[in-house]
C-alpha positions in Angstrom: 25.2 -27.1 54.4 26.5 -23.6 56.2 27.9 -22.7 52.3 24.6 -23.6 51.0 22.9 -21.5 53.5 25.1 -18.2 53.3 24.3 -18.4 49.5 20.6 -18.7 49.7 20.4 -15.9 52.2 22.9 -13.5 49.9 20.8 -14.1 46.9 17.5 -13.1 48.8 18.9 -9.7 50.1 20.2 -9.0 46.8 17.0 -9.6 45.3 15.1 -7.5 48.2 18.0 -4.7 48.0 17.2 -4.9 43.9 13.4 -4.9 44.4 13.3 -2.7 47.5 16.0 0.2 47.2 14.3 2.8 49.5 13.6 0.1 51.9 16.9 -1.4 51.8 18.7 1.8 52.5 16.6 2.7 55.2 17.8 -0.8 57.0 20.9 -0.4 55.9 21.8 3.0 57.8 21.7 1.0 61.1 24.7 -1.2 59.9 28.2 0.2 60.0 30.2 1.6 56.7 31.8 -1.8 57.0 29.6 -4.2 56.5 27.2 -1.5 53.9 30.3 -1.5 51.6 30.6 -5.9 51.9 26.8 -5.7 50.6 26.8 -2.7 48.1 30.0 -4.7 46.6 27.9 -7.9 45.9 25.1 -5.5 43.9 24.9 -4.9 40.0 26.1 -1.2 39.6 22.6 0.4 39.1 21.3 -1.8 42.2 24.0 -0.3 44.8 23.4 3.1 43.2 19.5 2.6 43.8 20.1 2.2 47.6 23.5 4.3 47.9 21.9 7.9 47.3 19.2 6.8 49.7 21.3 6.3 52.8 21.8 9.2 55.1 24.1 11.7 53.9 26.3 10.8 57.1 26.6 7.7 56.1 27.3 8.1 52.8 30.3 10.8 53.6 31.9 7.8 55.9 31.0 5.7 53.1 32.8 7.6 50.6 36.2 8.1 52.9 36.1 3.8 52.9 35.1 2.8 49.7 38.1 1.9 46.8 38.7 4.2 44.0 36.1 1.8 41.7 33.5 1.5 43.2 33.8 5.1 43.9 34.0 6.0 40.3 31.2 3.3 39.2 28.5 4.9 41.9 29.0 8.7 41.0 30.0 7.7 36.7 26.1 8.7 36.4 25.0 10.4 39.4 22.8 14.1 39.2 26.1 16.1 39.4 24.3 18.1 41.8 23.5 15.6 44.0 27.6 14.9 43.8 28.4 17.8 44.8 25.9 18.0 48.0 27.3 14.8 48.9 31.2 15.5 48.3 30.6 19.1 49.6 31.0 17.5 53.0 34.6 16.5 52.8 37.6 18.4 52.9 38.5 20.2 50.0 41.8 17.7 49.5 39.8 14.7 49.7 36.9 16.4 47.2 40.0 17.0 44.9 41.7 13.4 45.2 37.6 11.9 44.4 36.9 14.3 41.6 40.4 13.5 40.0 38.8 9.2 39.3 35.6 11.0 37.4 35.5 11.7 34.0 36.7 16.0 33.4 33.6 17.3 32.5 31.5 15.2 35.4 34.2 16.5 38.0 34.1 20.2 36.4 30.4 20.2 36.6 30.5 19.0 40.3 33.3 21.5 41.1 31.2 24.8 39.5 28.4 23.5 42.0 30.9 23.4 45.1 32.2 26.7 44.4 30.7 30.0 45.3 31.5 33.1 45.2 32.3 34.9 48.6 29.5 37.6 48.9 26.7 34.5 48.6 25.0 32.5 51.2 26.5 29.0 49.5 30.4 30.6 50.3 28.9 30.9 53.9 26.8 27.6 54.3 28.1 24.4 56.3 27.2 21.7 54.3 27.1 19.0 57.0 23.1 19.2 58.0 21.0 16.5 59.4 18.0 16.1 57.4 15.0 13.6 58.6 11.9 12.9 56.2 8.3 13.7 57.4 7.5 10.1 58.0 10.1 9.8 60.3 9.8 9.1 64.1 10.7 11.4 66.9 12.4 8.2 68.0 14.1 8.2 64.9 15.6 11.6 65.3 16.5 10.8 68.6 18.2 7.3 67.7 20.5 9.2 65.0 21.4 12.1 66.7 22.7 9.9 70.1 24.9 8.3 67.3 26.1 11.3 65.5 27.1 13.0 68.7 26.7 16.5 68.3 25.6 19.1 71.2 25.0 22.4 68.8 22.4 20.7 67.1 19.3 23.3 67.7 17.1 22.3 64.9 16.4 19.8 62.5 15.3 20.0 59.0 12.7 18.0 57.2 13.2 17.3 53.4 11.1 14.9 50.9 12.6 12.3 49.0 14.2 14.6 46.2 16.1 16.6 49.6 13.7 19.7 48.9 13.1 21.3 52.1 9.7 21.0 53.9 10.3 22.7 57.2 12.0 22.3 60.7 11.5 21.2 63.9 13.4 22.8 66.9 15.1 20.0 68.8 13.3 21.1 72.2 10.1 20.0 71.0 11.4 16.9 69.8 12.9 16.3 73.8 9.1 16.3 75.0 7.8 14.7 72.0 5.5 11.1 72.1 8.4 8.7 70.6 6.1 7.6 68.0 4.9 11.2 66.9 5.8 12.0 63.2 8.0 14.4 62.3 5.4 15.4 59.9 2.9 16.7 62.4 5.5 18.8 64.4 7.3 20.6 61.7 6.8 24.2 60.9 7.7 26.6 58.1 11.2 27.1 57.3 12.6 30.3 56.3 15.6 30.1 54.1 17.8 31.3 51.8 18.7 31.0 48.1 22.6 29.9 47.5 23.3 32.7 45.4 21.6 35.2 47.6 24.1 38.1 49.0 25.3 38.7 52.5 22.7 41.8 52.6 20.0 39.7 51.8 20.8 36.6 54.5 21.3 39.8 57.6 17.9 40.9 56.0 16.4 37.5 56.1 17.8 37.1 59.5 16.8 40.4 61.2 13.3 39.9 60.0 12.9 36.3 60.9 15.2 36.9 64.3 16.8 33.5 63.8 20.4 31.9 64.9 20.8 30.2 61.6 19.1 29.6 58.4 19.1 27.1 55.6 20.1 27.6 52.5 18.5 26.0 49.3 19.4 25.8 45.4 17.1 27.1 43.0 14.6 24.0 43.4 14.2 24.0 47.0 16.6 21.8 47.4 18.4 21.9 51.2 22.0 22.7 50.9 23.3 23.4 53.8 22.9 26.0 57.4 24.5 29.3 58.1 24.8 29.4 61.6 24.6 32.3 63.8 29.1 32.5 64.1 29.2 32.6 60.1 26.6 35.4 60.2 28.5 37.5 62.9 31.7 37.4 60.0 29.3 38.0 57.1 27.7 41.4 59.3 31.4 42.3 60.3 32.3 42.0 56.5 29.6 43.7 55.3 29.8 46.8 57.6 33.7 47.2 56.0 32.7 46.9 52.7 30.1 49.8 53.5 32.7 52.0 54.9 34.8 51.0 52.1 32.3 52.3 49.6 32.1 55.4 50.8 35.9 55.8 49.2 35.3 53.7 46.8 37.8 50.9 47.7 35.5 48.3 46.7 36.6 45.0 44.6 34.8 46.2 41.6 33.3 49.6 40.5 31.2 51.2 42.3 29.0 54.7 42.0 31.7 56.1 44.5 34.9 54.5 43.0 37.6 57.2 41.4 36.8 58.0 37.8 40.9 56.5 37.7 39.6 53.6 38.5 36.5 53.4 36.5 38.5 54.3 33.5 41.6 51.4 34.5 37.8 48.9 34.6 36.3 50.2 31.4 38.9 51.1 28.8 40.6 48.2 28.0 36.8 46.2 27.4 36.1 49.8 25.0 39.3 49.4 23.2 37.9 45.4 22.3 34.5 46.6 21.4 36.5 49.0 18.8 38.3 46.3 17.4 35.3 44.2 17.1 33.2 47.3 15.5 35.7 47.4 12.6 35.6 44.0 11.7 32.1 44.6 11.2 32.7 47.5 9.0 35.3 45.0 7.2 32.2 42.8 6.6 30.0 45.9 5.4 32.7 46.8 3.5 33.1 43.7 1.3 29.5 44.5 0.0 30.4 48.6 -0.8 29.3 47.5 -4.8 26.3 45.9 -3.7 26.0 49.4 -1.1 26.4 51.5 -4.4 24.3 50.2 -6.7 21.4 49.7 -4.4 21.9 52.4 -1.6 18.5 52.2 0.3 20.3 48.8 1.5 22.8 51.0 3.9 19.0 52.4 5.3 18.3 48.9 6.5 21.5 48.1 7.9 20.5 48.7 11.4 17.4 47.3 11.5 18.8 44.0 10.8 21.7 44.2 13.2 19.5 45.4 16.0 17.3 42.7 15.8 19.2 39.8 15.9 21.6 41.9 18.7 18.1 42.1 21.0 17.5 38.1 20.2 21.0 37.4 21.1 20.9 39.9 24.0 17.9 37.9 25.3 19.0 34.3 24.7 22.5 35.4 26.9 20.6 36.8 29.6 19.1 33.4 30.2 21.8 31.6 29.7 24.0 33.6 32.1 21.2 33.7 34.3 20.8 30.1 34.2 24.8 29.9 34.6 24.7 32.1 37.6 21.9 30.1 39.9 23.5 27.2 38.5 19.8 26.3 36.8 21.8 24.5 34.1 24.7 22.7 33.4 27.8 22.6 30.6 27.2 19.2 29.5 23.5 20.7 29.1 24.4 22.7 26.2 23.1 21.4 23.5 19.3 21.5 25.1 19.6 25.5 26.0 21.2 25.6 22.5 18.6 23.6 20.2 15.6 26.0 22.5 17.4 29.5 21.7 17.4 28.3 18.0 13.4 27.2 17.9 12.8 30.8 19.7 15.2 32.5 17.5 13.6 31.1 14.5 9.9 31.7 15.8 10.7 35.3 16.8 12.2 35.5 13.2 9.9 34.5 11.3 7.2 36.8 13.0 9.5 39.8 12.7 10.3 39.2 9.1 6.6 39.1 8.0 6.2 42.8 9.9 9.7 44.2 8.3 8.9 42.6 5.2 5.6 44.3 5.3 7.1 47.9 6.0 10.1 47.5 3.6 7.5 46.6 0.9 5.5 49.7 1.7 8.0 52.3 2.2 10.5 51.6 -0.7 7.8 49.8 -3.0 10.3 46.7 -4.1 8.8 42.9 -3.5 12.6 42.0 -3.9 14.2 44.2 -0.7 11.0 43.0 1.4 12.0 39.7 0.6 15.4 39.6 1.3 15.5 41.4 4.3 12.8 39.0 6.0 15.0 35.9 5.0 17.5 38.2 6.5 15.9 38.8 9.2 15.1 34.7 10.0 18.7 33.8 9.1 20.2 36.3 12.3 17.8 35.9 14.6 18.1 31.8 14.7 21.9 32.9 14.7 22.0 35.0 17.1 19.8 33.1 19.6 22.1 30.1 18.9 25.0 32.3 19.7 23.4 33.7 23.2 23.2 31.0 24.4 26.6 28.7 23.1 28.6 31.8 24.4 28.5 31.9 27.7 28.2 28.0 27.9 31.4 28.2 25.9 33.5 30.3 28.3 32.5 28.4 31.2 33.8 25.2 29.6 37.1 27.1 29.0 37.1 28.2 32.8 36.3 31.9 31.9 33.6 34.0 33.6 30.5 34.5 30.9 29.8 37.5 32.4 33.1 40.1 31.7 33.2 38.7 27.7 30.2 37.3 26.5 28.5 40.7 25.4 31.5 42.3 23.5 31.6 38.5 21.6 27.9 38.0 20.7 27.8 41.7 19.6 30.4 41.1 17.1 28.9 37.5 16.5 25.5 39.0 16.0 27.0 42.2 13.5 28.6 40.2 11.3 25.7 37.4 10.6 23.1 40.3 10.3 25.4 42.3 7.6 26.4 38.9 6.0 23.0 37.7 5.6 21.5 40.5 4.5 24.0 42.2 2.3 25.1 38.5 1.3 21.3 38.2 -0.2 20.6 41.0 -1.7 24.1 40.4 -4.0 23.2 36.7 -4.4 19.1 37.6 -5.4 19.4 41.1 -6.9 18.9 40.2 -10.5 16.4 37.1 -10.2 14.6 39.7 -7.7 15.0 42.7 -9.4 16.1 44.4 -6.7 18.2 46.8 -9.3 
């Protein structure tokens, strides 16, 4: 009879965990890790994952330290890799390496590019481990979960939706002579914060103005990373004071308008030495066309135009890309989305700027056949070069490399070549049926 009874009640809590996630998590945070990993264990995979990333993210970290390496790898095998890396951002860096190690490579490289920042920016600053409440929660509630977490430099709380995007704080005095049953909702005020990639001038800035002791700091999409608090900021003001006195020698890490001209030329030759190298290859690919060039010489007149072009289109599409790259907007595995939009916009863009240089080629040399060819030309590199834009960069960060020192010297050549090719490369293949000559 008792084995009948533990059987009934597990299969009605795993059909209210399965038909009540949100719910279910929120009853769940007042277990221990304990007995949430017995019942998250008895779940179908996409049930436990349901209620998982809806537990509090301090019960999820001492979740993740108990858990076995399965289940681990089953919860996070499909999880928003930025959500990951919030979540794994608050464990040391060993254990973040042993976890990553039982994903798939380019799940754990994704996660890792989100947990690394670089060290001028508020994310390299932040402390990951913040409480966040929702606005429907209690002042009770607050209370409840701080007496449990234990911590005495806890000055203000932060308020976050479902999705974790901030919504605004409450400072934990007024929480102390608060009605119990008051909502967070009505008590909250407006939180000033900080974007992750934002430099150490603009957090002082944001500080000075704002006179606060810490501030959070949020991805691209509002979402709450982490706090800088007030000791962090007091090394990020000593830091940035050196680095002004440094700059006024021009000791800085990278170039700067004050750096020795030695310098400058140690930073800039070796990249204008590659951009040689890559202009002849171009003149390789001109070169293989010299009879076409002969024959039909107001061709060489056009040369430019055609490179220019697709050079601005690819120019544009790596912009975005990098840009994306940078306030980590996209992702690697996201390539082949950024990629197949760059095309449709390189192929747009080309066709209205081949109908306009098809026009003025017909007009100023008078031959239907050049018009022609150079605004397929024209379609042909500018779909390339978009393509290329945005494949580049994605490409070097896949490879570990930073998109930003390479990526221009590559998608110049990249662009060059398919501009001369496709335009020299047509007018050869269509001279005669065009009468070109």
């Amino acid at each position: 009879m008792k084995l009948k009874t533990e059987i009934i009640e597990s299969e009605l809590r795993n059909e209210y965990f399965s038909k009540f996630p949100k719910d279910a998590a929120h009853t769940l945070d007042l277990f221990s890790a304990e007995i949430v990993l017995k019942y998250l264990a008895e779940l179908k995979v996409d049930n436990a994952r349901d209620i998982f990333f809806q537990l509090t993210p301090e019960l999820i970290t001492e979740l993740i330290l108990n858990m076995d390496d399965a289940l681990f790898r089953e919860l996070f095998f499909k999880v928003n890799t930025h959500l990951a890396a919030r979540l794994l951002s608050r464990l040391d860096k060993n254990k973040v390496t042993d976890k990553l190690s039982l994903l798939p490579d380019l799940i754990s490289r994704e996660i890792l590019d989100f947990l690394n920042y670089k060290e001028d920016t508020a994310g390299y600053l932040m402390e990951t481990n913040v409480i966040t409440f929702h606005s429907d929660n209690l002042v009770n509630d607050v209370l409840t979960r701080i007496r449990k977490i234990g911590k005495r430099n806890i000055m203000v709380i932060y308020v976050t939706d479902e999705e974790g995007k901030l919504l605004g704080k409450v400072p934990i005095q007024l929480i102390a002579i608060s009605n119990p049953t008051e909502k967070l909702a009505k008590l909250m005020g407006a939180a000033p914060f900080i974007n992750a990639m934002g430099t150490r001038e603009e957090i002082l800035e944001a500080i000075e103005k704002e006179d606060l002791l810490q501030i959070p700091v949020t991805d691209i999409n509002n979402i709450l990373l982490g706090i800088i608090r007030n000791d962090a900021l007091m090394s990020a003001s000593k830091q940035e004071i050196t680095e002004n006195l440094q700059s006024m020698f021009g000791a800085g890490k990278e170039e700067q308008a004050l750096s020795k001209w030695t310098f400058a030329v140690r930073k800039r030759l070796p990249w204008l030495q590659v951009n040689l190298a890559t202009a002849f290859l171009a003149s390789m690919v001109v070169g293989l066309f010299e009879e076409t060039i002969a024959k039909i010489t107001i061709l060489a007149i056009f040369l430019p135009v055609v490179a220019g072009q697709s050079g601005n289109t690819g120019s544009q599409a790596l912009a975005v890309t990098i840009r994306g790259l940078a306030l980590k907007e996209i992702r690697i595995s996201q390539w082949f989305r950024v990629a197949k939009k760059e095309i449709m916009v390189g192929f747009v863009n080309g066709v209205a700027v081949a109908l306009t240089t098809g026009t003025i080629v017909y007009f100023w040399t008078s031959s239907l056949g050049i018009a022609i060819v150079i605004a397929i030309s024209m379609v042909i590199s500018m779909l390339i070069a978009g393509f290329a834009g945005a494949i580049i960069p994605i490409g070097l960060k896949a490879i570990g490399q930073d998109p930003a020192t390479s990526s221009s010297i590559i998608l110049t050549t990249v662009t060059d070549i398919c501009g001369f090719l496709s335009f020299l490369g047509l007018a050869s293949l269509l001279s005669s049926a065009l009468g070109i000559v």
